[in-house]
Structure formats: C-alpha cells, structure tokens
N, C-alpha and C positions, 0 to 999 in steps of 0.2 A: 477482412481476413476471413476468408471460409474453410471450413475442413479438406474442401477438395477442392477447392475454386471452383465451386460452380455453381454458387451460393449459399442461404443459408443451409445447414446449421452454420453460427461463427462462434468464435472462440477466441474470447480477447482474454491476455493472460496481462496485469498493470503490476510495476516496481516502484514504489515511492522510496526517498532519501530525503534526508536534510543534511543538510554539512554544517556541524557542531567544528569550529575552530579548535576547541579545548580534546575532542574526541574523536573528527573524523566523519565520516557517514554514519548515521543513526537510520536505519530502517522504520518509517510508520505505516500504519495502517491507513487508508484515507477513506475505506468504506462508507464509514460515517454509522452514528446511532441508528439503530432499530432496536423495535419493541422488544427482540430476542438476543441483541448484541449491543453494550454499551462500549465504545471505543476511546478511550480518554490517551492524552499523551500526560507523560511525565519523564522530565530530563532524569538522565542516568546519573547517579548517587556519585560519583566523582568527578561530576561538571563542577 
C-alpha cells in the first residue's frame, strides 16, 4: 500500500482484537516493548 501507488512512501495503518466470550472484542496493542513503550495486557476487571 502506497500513498499514491506509485510507491514508497507506505502507510500500513494495523487493528488487533481478541474475542473475550464473557466481554466481546477487547482491543490490544501488539506493538510490542521498547525502551520508550512498555505494553502489557491485562483482562478487564469484570472478566
């Protein structure tokens, strides 16, 4: 995917989910840790 198709620059835009039975779609992060960004999951408090 390019800005104009006609190469770069590209621009990937990503949506992660999990499907929680008890809640639905939960939205996470998948980026992953870096030195500037610690990304942890934690289930929502009325799983």
């Amino acid at each position: 995917m390019s800005i104009d198709d006609k190469g770069a620059p590209y621009s990937l835009h990503g949506f992660n989910a999990i499907y929680l039975p008890k809640i639905g779609w939960y939205r996470v992060d998948a980026r992953g840790n870096k030195k500037e960004l610690t990304l942890n999951f934690f289930l929502p408090k009325n799983v």
